[in-house]
C-alpha positions, 0 to 999 in steps of 0.5 A: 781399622781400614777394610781389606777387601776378601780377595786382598787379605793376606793371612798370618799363615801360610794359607791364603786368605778365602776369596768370595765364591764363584758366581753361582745359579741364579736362583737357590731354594728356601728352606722350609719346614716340615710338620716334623720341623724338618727342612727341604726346598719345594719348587715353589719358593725361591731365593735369589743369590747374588753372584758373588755371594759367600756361602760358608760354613765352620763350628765353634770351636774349630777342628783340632788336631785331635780327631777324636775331638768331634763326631757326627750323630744323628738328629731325628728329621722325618722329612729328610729321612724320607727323601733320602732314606736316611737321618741326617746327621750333626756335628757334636762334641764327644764329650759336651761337658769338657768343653765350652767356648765363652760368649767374649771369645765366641762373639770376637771370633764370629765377628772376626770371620764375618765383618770384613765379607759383610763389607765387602758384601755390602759394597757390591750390593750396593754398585749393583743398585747403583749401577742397574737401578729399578723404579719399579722396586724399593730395595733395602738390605737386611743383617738377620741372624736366626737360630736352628741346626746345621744338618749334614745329609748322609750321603754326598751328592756322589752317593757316598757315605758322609765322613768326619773327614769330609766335612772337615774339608767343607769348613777348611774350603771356606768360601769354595765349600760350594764344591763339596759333595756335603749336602747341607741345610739349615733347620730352623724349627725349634721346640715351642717351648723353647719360644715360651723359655725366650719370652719368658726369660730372654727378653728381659735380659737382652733388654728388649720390650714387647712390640706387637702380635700380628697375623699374616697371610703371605700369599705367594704368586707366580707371574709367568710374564713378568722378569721377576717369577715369583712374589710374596703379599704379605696380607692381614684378614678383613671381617668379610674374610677377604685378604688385603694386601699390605705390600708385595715382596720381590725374590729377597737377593741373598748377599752373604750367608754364614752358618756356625754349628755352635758345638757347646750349644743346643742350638747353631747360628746363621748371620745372613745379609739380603737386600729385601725388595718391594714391588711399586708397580701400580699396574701389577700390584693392581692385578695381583689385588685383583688375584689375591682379593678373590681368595677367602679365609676358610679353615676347612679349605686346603691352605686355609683359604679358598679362591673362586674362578677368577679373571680369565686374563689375570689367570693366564699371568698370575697364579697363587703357588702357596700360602702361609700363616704366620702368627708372631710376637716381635721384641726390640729395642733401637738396636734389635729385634726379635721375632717369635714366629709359628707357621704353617705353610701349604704349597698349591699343586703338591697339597702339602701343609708344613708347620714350624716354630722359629726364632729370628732377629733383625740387626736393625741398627747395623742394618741402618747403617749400612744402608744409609753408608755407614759401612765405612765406620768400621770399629763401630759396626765391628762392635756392634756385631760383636755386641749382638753376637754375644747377647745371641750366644749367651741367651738364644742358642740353649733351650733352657733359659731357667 
């Protein structure tokens, strides 16, 4: 099977084949949940998009020509009600129990869609690396998928009214649905027993074992010097209450991202392909030690910890944006990994405090190999993906596992 970049392909039909989207801004806001488990991107956290990043979205199973097929519905999300004035709405079948898309077929059309821009994606990451390399950063790319709810907000950017019809045409644009009008978001807290049905059930029958339970601090730091705004430590608490930083994470470089509103589901699909970097600049790792060592654990305090006044110049330079604990139980076998993950997440300066249950899995073995250049073994990683797709859709995207 030889690879065909997206701008070469040639469909069967009449239509062209989708082209990788336009560069876009350089920075994209994360979304991050709300204590309702609702989503919306403050200013603090940022994602950065590479500049020929695909972006797409389409259901499963696709539009047909019969209209009354489908319709959109309300899903209950305080937050968003509350910025827009609005629930924001899903896309749903009509009626649920006449129609459901088999694992096989679903996997095979999923994989289909998204295996030759992950190519093609990784080739471009990997020029730029190539091309612009940095020593003082260590970059591998990352193959996620996570599980939540393609949300629609009920009025366009123009202010009107979302149709059916309207968001037919965002997944007929394909990779030009960053013109569209639709705003969309993908949610990712899921019900806590949803967490309990997956340990309980799912593991064992996606073969996975029990790897760890951990508890971080991720500490998000500004820096208003440097080239890269924003950073993430990842820190575990010491017995005096301190936090030590285990690494720095840079801004993730998000390479290609598609979301599947999975209809017969409970649940929608998001595979997305970032290269993940850490900082090894040992001048400012110091002084961000520095920065976050000063802060201690306190429950009482507002994001959980609290930090006195600390060095004038690392003050001027540095300043904590926000801080999340995370505590979460990770599965996997040589080829997958799953994380079960409860967060809460306090944003400095607005006061805010979040709180989300999320489910996510690392490709691990498709991600090795692309980083190691095996992105040419085609039919391998072909059905690798299809492989990890299906055990996705047969045991992570439905509540009950019983």
């Amino acid at each position: 099977m030889a690879y065909v970049p997206p701008h070469k392909r040639r469909s069967s039909t009449s239509e062209p084949a989708p082209t990788p989207s336009p560069p876009t801004s350089s920075l994209h806001s994360l979304s991050i949940s709300s204590p309702c488990g609702c989503h919306h991107t403050p200013p603090s956290n940022k994602i950065i998009h590479a500049a020929d990043c695909v972006s797409r979205w389409s259901p499963l199973p696709p539009f047909s020509d019969d209209a009354e097929s489908v319709r959109l519905e309300t899903f209950p999300c305080y937050t968003v009600e509350r910025m827009s004035g609005a629930k924001p709405l899903v896309l749903a079948l009509s009626s649920p129990s006449s129609s459901s898309t088999e694992a096989g077929a679903a996997a095979a059309a999923i994989t289909e869609r998204f295996l030759p821009d992950l190519l093609y994606a990784v080739e471009r990451a990997r020029a730029r690396t190539h091309d612009v390399p940095r020593e003082d950063e260590e970059a591998k790319l990352c193959l996620v998928a996570r599980v939540g709810k393609v949300l629609f907000q009920r009025f366009c950017v123009d202010g009107s009214l979302v149709s059916l019809d309207v968001v037919r045409d965002l997944a007929e644009a394909g990779t030009e649905g960053s013109k569209s009008p639709v705003r969309k978001t993908f949610h990712t807290n899921v019900p806590s027993d949803f967490l309990d049905d997956m340990e309980r059930f799912a593991v064992e029958r996606m073969g996975l074992e029990f790897l760890s339970t951990k508890e971080h601090y991720h500490v998000k730091v500004v820096d208003k010097q440097g080239t890269v705004s924003k950073m993430s430590c990842k820190c575990t608490v010491q017995e005096d209450g301190k936090l030590a930083i285990g690494k720095i994470e840079l801004n993730q470089i998000q390479e290609l991202l598609e979301d599947v509103s999975c209809l017969s589901k409970d649940l929608d699909l998001r595979l997305m392909l970032t290269t993940n970097r850490v900082l090894i600049d040992p001048e400012v790792e110091n002084a961000i030690k520095s920065l976050v060592s000063s802060a201690l654990v306190d429950p009482n305090a507002r994001g959980g910890f609290r930090r006195p006044l600390g060095n004038k110049l690392i003050d001027e330079r540095f300043s904590i944006a926000g801080v999340w604990r995370t505590n979460y139980k990770t599965f996997g076998n040589k080829l997958l990994k799953m994380y079960l993950r409860h967060t809460g997440r306090f944003v400095q300066g607005s006061s805010t405090g979040e709180v989300s249950n999320e489910a996510s899995f690392k490709l691990a073995g498709i991600s090795k190999r692309l980083q190691d250049g095996g992105n040419q073994e085609v039919d391998t990683l072909k059905g690798m993906l299809e492989s990890a797709v299906r055990m996705i859709w047969d045991y992570a995207l439905s509540y009950h596992k019983s």
